[in-house]
Each structure stands twice: as C-alpha cells, then as structure tokens.
Backbone as JSON Lines, residues from 0, in Angstrom:
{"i":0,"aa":"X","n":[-1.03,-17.53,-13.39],"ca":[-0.41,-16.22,-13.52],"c":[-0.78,-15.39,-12.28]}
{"i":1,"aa":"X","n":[0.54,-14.69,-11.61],"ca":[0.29,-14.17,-10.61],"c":[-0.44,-12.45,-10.86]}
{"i":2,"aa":"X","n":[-1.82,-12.02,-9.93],"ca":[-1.76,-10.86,-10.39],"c":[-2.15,-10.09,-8.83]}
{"i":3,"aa":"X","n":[-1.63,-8.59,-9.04],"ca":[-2.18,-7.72,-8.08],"c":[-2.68,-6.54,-8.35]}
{"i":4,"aa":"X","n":[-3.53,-6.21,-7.64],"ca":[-4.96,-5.25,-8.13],"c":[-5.24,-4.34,-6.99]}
{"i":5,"aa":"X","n":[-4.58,-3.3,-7.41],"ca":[-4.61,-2.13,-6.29],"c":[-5.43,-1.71,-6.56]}
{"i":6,"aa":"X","n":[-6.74,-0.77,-5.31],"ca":[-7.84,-0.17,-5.35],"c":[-7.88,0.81,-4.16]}
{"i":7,"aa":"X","n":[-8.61,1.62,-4.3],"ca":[-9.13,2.7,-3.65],"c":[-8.28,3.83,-3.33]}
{"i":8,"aa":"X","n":[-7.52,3.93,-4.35],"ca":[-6.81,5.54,-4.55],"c":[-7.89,6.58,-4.76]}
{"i":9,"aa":"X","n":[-7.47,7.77,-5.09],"ca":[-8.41,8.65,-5.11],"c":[-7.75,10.23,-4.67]}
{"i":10,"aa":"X","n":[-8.95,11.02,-5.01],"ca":[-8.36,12.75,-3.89],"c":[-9.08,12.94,-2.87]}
{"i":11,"aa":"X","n":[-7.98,13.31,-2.09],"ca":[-8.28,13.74,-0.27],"c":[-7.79,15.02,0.3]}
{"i":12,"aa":"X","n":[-8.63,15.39,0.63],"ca":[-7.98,16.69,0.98],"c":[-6.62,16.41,2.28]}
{"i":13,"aa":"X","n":[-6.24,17.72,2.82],"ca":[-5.09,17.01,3.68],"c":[-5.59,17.06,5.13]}
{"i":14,"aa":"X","n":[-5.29,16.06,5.31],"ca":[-5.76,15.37,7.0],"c":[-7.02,14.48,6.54]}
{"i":15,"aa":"X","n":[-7.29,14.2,5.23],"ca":[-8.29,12.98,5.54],"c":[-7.74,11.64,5.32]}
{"i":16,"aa":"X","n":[-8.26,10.8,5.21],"ca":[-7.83,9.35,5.09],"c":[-8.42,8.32,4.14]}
{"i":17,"aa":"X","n":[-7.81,7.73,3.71],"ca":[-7.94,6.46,2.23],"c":[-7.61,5.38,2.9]}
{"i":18,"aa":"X","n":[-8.19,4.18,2.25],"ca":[-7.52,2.88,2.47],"c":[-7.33,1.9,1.08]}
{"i":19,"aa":"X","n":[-6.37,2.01,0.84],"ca":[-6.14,0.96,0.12],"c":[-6.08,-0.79,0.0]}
{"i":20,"aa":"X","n":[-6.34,-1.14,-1.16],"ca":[-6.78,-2.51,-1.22],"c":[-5.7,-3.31,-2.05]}
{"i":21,"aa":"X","n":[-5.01,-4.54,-1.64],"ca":[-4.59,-4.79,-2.66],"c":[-4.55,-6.36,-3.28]}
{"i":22,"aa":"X","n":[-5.73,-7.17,-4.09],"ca":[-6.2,-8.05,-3.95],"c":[-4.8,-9.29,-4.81]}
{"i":23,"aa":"X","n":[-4.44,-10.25,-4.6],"ca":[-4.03,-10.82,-5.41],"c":[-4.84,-12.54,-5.84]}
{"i":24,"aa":"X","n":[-4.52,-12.78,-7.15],"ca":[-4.95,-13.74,-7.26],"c":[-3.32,-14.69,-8.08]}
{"i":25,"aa":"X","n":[-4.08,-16.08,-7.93],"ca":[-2.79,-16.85,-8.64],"c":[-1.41,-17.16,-8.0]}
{"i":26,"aa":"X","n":[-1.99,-16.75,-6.89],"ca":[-0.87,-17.51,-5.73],"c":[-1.16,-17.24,-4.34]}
{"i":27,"aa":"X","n":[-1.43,-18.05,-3.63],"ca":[-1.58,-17.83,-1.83],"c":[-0.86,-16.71,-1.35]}
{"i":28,"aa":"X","n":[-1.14,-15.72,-0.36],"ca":[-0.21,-14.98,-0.12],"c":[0.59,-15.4,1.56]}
{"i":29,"aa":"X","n":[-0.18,-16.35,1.99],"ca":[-0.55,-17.14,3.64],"c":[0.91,-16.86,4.11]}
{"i":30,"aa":"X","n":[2.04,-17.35,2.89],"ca":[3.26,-17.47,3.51],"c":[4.15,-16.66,2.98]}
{"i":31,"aa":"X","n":[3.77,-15.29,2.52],"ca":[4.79,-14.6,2.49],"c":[4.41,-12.91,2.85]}
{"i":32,"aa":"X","n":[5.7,-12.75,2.82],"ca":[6.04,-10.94,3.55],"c":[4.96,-10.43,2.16]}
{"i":33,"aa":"X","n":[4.39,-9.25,2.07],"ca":[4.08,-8.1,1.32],"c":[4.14,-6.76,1.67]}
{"i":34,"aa":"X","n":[3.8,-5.96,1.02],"ca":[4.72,-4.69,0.68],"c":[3.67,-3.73,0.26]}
{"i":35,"aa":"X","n":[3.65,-2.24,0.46],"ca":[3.44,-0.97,-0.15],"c":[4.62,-0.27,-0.56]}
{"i":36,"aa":"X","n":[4.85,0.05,-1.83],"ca":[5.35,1.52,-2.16],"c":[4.96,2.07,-2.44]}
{"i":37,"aa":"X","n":[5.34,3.66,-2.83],"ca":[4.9,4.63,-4.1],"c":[5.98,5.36,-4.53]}
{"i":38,"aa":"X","n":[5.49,5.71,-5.53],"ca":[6.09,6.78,-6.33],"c":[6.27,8.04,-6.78]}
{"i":39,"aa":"X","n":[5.75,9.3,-6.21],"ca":[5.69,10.35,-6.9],"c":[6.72,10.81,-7.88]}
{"i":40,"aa":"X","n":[5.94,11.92,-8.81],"ca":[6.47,12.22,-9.54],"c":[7.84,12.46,-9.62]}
{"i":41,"aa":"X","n":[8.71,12.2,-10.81],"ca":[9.94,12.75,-10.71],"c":[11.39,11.9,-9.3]}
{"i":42,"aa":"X","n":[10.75,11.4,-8.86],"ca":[11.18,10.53,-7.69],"c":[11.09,9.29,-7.94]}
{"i":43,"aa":"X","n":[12.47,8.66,-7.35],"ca":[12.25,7.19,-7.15],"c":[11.0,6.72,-6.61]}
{"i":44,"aa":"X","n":[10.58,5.07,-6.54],"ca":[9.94,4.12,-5.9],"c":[10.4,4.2,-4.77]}
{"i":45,"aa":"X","n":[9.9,4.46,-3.2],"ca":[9.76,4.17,-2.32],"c":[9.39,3.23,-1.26]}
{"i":46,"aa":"X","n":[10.24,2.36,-0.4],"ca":[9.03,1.57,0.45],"c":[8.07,2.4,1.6]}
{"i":47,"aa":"X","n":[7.2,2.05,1.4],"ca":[6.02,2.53,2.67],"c":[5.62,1.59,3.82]}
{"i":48,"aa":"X","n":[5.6,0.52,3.33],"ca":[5.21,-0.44,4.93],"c":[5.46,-2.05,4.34]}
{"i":49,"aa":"X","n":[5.69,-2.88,5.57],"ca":[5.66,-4.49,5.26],"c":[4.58,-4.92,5.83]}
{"i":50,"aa":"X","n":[4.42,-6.49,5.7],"ca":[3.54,-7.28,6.93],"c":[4.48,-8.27,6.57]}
{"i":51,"aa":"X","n":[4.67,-9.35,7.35],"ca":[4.93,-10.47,7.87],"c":[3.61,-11.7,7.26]}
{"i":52,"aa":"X","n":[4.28,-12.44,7.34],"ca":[2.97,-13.8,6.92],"c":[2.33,-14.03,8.22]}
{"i":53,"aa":"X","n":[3.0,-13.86,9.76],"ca":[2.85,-13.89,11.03],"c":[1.88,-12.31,11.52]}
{"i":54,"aa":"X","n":[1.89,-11.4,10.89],"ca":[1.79,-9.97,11.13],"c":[2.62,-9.18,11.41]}
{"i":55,"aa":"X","n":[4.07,-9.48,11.43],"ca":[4.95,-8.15,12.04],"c":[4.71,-7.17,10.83]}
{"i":56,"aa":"X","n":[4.91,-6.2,10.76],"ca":[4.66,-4.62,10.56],"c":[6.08,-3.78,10.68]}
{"i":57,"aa":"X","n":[6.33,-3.33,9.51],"ca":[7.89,-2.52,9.25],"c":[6.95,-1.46,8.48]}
{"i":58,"aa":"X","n":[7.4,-0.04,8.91],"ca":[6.83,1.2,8.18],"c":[8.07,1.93,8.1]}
{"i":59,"aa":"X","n":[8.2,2.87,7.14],"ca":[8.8,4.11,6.58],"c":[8.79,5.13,7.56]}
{"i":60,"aa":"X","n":[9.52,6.07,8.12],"ca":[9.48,6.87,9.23],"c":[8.66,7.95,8.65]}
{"i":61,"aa":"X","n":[8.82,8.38,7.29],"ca":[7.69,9.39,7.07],"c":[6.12,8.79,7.06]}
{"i":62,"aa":"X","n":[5.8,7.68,7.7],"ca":[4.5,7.2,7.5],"c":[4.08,6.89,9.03]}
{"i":63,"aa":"X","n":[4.79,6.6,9.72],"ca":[4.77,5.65,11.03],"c":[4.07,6.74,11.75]}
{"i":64,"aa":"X","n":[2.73,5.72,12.7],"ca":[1.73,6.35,13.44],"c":[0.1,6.79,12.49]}
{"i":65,"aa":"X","n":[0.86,6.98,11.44],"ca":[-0.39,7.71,10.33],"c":[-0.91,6.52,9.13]}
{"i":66,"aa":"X","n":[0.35,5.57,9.14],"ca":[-0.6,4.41,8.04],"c":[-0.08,3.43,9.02]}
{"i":67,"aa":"X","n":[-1.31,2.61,8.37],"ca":[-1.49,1.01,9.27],"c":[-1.55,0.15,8.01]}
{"i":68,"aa":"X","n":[-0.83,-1.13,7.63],"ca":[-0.57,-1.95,6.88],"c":[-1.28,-3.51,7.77]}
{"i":69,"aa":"X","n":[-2.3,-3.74,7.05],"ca":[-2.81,-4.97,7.25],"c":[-3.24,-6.13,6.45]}
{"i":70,"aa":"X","n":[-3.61,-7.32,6.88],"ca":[-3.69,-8.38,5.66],"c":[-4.92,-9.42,6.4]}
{"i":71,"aa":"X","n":[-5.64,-9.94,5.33],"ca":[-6.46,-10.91,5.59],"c":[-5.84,-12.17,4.52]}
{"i":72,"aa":"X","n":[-5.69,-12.6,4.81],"ca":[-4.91,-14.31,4.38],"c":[-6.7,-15.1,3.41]}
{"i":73,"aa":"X","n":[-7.57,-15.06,4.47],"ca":[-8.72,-15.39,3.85],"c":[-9.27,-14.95,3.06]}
{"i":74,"aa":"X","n":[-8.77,-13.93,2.34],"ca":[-9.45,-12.73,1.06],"c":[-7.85,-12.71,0.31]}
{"i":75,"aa":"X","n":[-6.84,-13.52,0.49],"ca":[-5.92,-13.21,-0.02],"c":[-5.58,-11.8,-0.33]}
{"i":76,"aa":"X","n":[-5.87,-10.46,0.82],"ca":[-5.93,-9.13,0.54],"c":[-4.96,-8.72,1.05]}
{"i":77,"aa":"X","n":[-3.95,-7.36,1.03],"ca":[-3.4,-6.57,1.78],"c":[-4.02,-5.33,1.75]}
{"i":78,"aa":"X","n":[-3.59,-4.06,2.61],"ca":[-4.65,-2.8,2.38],"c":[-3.43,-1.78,3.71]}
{"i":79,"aa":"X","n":[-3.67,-0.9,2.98],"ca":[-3.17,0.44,3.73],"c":[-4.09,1.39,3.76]}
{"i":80,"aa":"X","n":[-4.44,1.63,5.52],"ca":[-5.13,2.56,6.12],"c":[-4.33,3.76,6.23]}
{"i":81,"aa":"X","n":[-4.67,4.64,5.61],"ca":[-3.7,6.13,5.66],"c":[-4.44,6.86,6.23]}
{"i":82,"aa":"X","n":[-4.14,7.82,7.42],"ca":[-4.6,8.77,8.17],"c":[-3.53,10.08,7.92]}
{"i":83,"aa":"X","n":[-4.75,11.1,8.25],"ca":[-3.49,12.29,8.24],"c":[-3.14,12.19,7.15]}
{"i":84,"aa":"X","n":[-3.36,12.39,6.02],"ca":[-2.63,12.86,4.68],"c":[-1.88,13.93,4.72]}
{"i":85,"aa":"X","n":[-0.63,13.88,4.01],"ca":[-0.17,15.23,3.65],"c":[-0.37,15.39,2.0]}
{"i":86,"aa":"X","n":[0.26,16.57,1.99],"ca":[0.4,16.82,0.13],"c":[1.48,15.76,-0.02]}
{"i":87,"aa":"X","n":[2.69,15.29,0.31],"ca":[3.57,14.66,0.22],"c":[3.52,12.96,0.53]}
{"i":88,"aa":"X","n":[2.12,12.95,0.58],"ca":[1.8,11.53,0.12],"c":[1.22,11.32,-0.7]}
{"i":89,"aa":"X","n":[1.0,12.33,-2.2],"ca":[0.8,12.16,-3.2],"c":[1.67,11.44,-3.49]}
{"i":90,"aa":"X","n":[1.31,10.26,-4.74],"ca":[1.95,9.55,-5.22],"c":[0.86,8.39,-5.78]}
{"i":91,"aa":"X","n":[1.86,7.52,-6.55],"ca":[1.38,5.96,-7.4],"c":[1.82,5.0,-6.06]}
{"i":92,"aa":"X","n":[0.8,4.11,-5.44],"ca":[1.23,3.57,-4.44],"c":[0.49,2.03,-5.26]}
{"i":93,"aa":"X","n":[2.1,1.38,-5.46],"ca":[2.3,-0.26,-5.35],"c":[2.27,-1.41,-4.87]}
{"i":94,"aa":"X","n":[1.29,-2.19,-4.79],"ca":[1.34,-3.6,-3.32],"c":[2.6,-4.46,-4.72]}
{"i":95,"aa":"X","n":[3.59,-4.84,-3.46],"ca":[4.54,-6.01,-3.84],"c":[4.35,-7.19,-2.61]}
{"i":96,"aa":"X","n":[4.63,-8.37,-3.69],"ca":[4.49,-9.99,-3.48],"c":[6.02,-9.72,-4.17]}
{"i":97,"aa":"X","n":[6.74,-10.95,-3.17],"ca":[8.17,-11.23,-3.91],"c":[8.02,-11.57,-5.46]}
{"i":98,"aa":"X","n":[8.79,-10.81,-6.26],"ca":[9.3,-11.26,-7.66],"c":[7.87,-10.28,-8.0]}
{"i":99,"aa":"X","n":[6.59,-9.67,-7.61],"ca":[5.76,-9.53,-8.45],"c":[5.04,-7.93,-7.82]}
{"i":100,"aa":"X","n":[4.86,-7.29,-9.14],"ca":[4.05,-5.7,-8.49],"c":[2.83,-5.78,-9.46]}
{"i":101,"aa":"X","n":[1.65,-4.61,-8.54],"ca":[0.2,-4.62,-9.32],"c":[0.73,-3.05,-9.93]}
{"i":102,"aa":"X","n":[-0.61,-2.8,-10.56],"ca":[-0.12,-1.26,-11.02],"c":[-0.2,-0.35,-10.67]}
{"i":103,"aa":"X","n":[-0.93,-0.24,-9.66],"ca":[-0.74,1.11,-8.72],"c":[-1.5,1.8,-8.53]}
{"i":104,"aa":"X","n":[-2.19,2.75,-7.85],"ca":[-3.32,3.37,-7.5],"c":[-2.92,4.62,-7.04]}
{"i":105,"aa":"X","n":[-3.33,5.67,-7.45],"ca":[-2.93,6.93,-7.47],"c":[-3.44,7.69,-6.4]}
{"i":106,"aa":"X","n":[-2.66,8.13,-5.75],"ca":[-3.47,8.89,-4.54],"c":[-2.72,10.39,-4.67]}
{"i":107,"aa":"X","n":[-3.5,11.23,-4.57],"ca":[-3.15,12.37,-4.71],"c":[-4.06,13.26,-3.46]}
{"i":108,"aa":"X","n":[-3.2,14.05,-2.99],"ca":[-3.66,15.03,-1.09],"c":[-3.27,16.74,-2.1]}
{"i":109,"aa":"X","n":[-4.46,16.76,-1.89],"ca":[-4.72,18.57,-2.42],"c":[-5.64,19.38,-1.74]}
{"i":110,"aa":"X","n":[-5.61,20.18,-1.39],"ca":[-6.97,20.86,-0.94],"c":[-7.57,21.92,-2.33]}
C-alpha cells in the first residue's frame, strides 16, 4: 500500500521560511515525477512545484524564486523549501505521486 506523509507545516510569521517533508513508503519514487499542491480555504487545489525523476523543476509563478522543490531518491523523500512567506501561502499543502496524495500539512503565514 502506497503512502505519503507530509511534515513540517506549522505558523510563520511573514517573510520567514518552512520546509516541508514529504516521505513515501510502498513504492520507489526513483522513477517518477512528484508534486506539491495546496489548498486554501474556500479555493480550489492548486499546483505549487514538480521534480523530475532526473531533477527538472516546474514551479507556479506565484512561488518561483521563493520555494525550492527537492528530492532524495535514497530517503524516498520530497520536501519544499519555502522562503519569503506571504499571508497567501496559507494553505493545506499536498505531496502527489501519480494516482496517489498524502494528507497535507497545514501551513498558515500570520503575524
């Protein structure tokens, strides 16, 4: 059974920075694309960033420069480095594996 296990949401004031974790188990991730979204309230699911099984890197224009999307293959991990918070990156932020989502980790930017 495939699972994913988002970690290190939390509150930040605005302009600090989080990184998220997103561990999977129950399937290699070596050879495929993965994914961040989120969700805030009242709003659709969003994409926020890709990686590549190779490393290429696709971001969201409201994110680009301020989050970095990376992966270790050997920890079967993905993780988003967020810099620069705004209030408007509050939200439920999702790691996707094709066909499969974890539950989400809440990040909320308040002062």
């Amino acid at each position: 059974q495939v699972q994913l296990v988002e970690s290190g949401g939390g509150l930040v004031r605005p302009g600090g920075s989080l990184r998220l974790s997103c561990a999977v188990s129950g399937s290699s991730i070596n050879n495929y694309i993965m994914a961040w979204y989120r969700q805030a309230p009242g709003k659709q699911r969003e994409f926020v960033a890709s990686i590549l099984s190779a490393g290429g890197t696709v971001y969201a224009d409201s994110v680009k420069g301020r989050f970095t999307i990376s992966r270790d293959n050997t920890k079967n991990t993905i993780y988003l480095q967020m810099n620069s918070l705004k209030s408007d990156d509050t939200a439920n932020y999702y790691c996707w594996l094709p066909s499969y989502w974890g539950q989400g980790t809440q990040v909320t930017v308040s002062s």
